[in-house]
N, C-alpha and C positions, 0 to 999 in steps of 0.2 A: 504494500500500500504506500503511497504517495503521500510525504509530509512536506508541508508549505507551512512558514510563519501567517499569523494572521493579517500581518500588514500584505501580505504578498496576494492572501486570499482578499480582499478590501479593494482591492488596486487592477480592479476589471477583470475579476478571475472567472475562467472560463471553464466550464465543466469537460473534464475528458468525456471522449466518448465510450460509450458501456462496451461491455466486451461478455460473450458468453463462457462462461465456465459449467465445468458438471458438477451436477450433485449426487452423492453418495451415502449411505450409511456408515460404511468404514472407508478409511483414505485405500486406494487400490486397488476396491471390491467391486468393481464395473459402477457405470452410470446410474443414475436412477431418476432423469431430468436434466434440465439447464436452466441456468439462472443467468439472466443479463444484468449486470450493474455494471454500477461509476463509482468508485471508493477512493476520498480522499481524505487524510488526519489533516485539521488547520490545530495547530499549537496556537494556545491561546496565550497572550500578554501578561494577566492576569487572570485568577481565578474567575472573577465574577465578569468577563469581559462576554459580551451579547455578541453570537455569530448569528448575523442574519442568514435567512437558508439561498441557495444557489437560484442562477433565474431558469427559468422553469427548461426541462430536459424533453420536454413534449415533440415528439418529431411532426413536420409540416405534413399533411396528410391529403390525399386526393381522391376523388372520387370515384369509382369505377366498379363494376361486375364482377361479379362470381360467376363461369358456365361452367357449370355442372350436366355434362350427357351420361345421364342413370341408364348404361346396358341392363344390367343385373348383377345378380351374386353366383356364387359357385361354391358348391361342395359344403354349402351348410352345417352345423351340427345343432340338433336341438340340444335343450336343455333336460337331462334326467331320460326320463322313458318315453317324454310327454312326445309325442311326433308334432313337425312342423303342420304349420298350417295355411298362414295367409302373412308372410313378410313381408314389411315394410320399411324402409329406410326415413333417417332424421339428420338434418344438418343445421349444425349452429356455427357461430364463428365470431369470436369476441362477446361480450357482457348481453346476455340475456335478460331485454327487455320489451315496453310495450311496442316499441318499435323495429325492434330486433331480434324477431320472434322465428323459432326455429324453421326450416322446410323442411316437410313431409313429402314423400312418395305418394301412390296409393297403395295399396298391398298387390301381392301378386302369386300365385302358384302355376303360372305354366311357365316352362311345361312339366315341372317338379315344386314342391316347395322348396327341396333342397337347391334348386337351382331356376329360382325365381328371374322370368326378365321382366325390368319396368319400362325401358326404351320412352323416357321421359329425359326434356331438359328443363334445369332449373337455372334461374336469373336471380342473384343475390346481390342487393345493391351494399357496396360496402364503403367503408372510408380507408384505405392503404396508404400507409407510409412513402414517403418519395424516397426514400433510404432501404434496400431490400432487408438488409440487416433487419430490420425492426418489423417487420412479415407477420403476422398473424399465424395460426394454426386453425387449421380447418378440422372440427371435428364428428366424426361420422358414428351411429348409434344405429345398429339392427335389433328389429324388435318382431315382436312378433303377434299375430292376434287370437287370441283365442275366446272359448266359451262366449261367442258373437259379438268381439268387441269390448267387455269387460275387463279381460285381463290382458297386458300386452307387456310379456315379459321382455328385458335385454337379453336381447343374444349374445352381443359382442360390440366393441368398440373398434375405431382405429383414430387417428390422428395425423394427419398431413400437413407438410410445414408448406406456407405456401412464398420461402423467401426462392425457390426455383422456379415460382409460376411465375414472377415477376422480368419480362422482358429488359428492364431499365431500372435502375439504382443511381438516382439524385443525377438526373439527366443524360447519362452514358449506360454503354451496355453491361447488361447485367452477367457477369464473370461465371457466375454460377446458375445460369436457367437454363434449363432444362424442356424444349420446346412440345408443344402437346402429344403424348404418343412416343417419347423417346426416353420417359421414365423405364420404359421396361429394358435399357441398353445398361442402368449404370446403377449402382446403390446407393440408391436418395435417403440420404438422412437429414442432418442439420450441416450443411457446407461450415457455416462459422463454429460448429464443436467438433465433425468427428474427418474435419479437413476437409479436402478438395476434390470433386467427384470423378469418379473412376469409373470404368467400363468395367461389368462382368464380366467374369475369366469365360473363357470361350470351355464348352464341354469337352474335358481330356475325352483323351482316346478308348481308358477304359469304362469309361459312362457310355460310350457310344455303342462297344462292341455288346454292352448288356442288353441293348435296346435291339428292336425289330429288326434286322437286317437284312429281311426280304425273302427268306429261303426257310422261315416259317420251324428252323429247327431252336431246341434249347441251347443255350449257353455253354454249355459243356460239349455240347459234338459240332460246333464251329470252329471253323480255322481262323486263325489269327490272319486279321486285313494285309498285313503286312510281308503276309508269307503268299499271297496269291497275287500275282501278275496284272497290270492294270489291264482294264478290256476298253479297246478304243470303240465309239458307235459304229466304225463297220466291221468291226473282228465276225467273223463268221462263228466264234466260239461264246458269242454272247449269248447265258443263258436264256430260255424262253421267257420265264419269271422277269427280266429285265429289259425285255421289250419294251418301248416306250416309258418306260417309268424313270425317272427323276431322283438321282437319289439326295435327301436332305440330312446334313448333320447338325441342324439344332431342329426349332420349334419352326410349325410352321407361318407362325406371325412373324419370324425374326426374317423369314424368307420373302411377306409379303411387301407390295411397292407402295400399298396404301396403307396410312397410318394405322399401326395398330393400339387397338385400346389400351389404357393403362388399367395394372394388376396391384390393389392394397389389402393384405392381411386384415383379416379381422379377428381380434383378440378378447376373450376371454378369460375372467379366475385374477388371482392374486399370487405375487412372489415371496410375501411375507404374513407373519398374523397364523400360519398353520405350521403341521408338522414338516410338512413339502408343500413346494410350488404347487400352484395349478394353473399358473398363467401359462394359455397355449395359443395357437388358432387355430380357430373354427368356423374360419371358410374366408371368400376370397369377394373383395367387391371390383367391379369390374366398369370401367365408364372412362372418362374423358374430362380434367380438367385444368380451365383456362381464365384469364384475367382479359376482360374487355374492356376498351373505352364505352360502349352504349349498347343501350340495350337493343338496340335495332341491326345492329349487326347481325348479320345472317349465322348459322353455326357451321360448321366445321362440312357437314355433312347434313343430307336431307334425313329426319326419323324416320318418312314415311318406306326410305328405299328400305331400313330395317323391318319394317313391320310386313312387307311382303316377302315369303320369303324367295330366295333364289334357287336354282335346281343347278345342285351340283353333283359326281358321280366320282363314289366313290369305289376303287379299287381294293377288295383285300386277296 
């Protein structure tokens, strides 16, 4: 911490700016949050000498959107025995008031409950920082409905930082955003605590060879990629099974031209308070989100082409 006499502090003193650190239960024991502050000692003249407090650390704020494109969720888990039923999604995003009142979904079960689509978008008028640093956190709440709307237990939480959604950071570009649809390339946490963002390690080799490799046998009576000769498209020894087919080594979003949706965990239970954790996830929310100037901006894509579906053919 920074000590200044108090004549130094008197004499147009200017507040550093905050800076995030983690918090923890013991020093070394992993994270368990971040806390932004400004910490500085003024040595006082005398005991009884009045420090006025600093001028206000409020950052200048602007006006802008929330889009929210709600695909759905995936791989759900209820809660106990009780099976899903009708889920729905909740979004808040700073101090909850009459004016700043959460958005709802509407509920959904097709074409599962466990894997609800809502194929809704939502417009959240917000007030954001001209400084990314100072970003907000978007927080996301799965519920669910039961006994006709009386009970509507949580399912699970997540929490989204949105200083990557931010294109621009106090009128120049933003070093750390992350453009819609390209969260799924890199592990988005908080840039100013757990550093600077980095690309997923691409799938080794032996994740690969565990997976489907087209010839439909187990794991154990496969030859190792390495030991079989490449096959060019016109070798005459290319198997029949390899006809026309395409082979893919990750996902096939990671393959596709057009953006694909972004994937947030949803978390369940607690790390402390019991004998063992229970904080896990259980299940995956799945949509597209961005910061607009106005709300009349078109979105990213039409909902309606989602809501037809397309005929596609698949191969196994």
């Amino acid at each position: 911490v920074t000590i200044i006499a108090s004549s130094d502090y008197t004499a147009g003193y200017a507040v550093p700016k905050p800076t995030w650190y983690n918090l923890s239960y013991e020093e070394g024991k992993g994270g368990e949050g971040q806390l932004l502050v400004s910490c500085t000692l003024v040595a006082k003249d005398f005991p009884d000498q009045v420090i006025d407090p600093p001028t206000s650390i409020k950052p200048k704020m602007q006006e802008k959107f929330l889009e929210i494109i709600c695909l759905g969720l995936r791989d759900l888990s209820p809660i106990g025995f009780m099976p899903l039923h009708m889920p729905f999604l909740q979004f808040d995003i700073g101090e909850v008031s009459s004016s700043n009142r959460p958005k709802k979904t509407g509920g959904s079960s097709k074409p599962t409950p466990a894997n609800p689509n809502f194929l809704e978008r939502i417009l959240i008028p917000i007030q954001l920082p001209e400084d990314a640093q100072f970003a907000p956190r978007l927080n996301l709440s799965v519920f669910d409905t039961l006994l006709g709307g009386f009970h509507k237990p949580l399912l699970g939480t997540c929490s989204i930082d949105l200083t990557t959604k931010l294109p621009f950071s106090n009128g120049v570009e933003n070093p750390v955003y992350v453009a819609p649809g390209e969260s799924t390339k890199y592990n988005v946490g908080n840039p100013h605590v757990d550093g600077p963002l980095v690309p997923k390690p691409a799938p080794s080799s032996s994740s690969l060879t565990c997976g489907d490799d087209g010839t439909g046998l187990p794991p154990l009576m496969r030859r190792d990629s390495s030991a079989v000769p490449e096959i060019g498209p016109d070798d005459d020894e290319t198997p029949k099974y390899m006809n026309h087919r395409k082979v893919m080594r990750g996902s096939i979003e990671e393959d596709l031209q057009t953006t694909p949706f972004e994937v947030y965990e949803i978390f369940r239970g607690q790390k402390y308070g019991r004998a063992a954790s229970t904080y896990r996830a259980v299940g995956k929310f799945k949509g597209l989100i961005r910061v607009i100037n106005s709300r009349s901006e078109p979105p990213l894509f039409d909902l309606q082409e989602l809501l037809n579906p397309q005929p596609y053919v698949i191969r196994v």
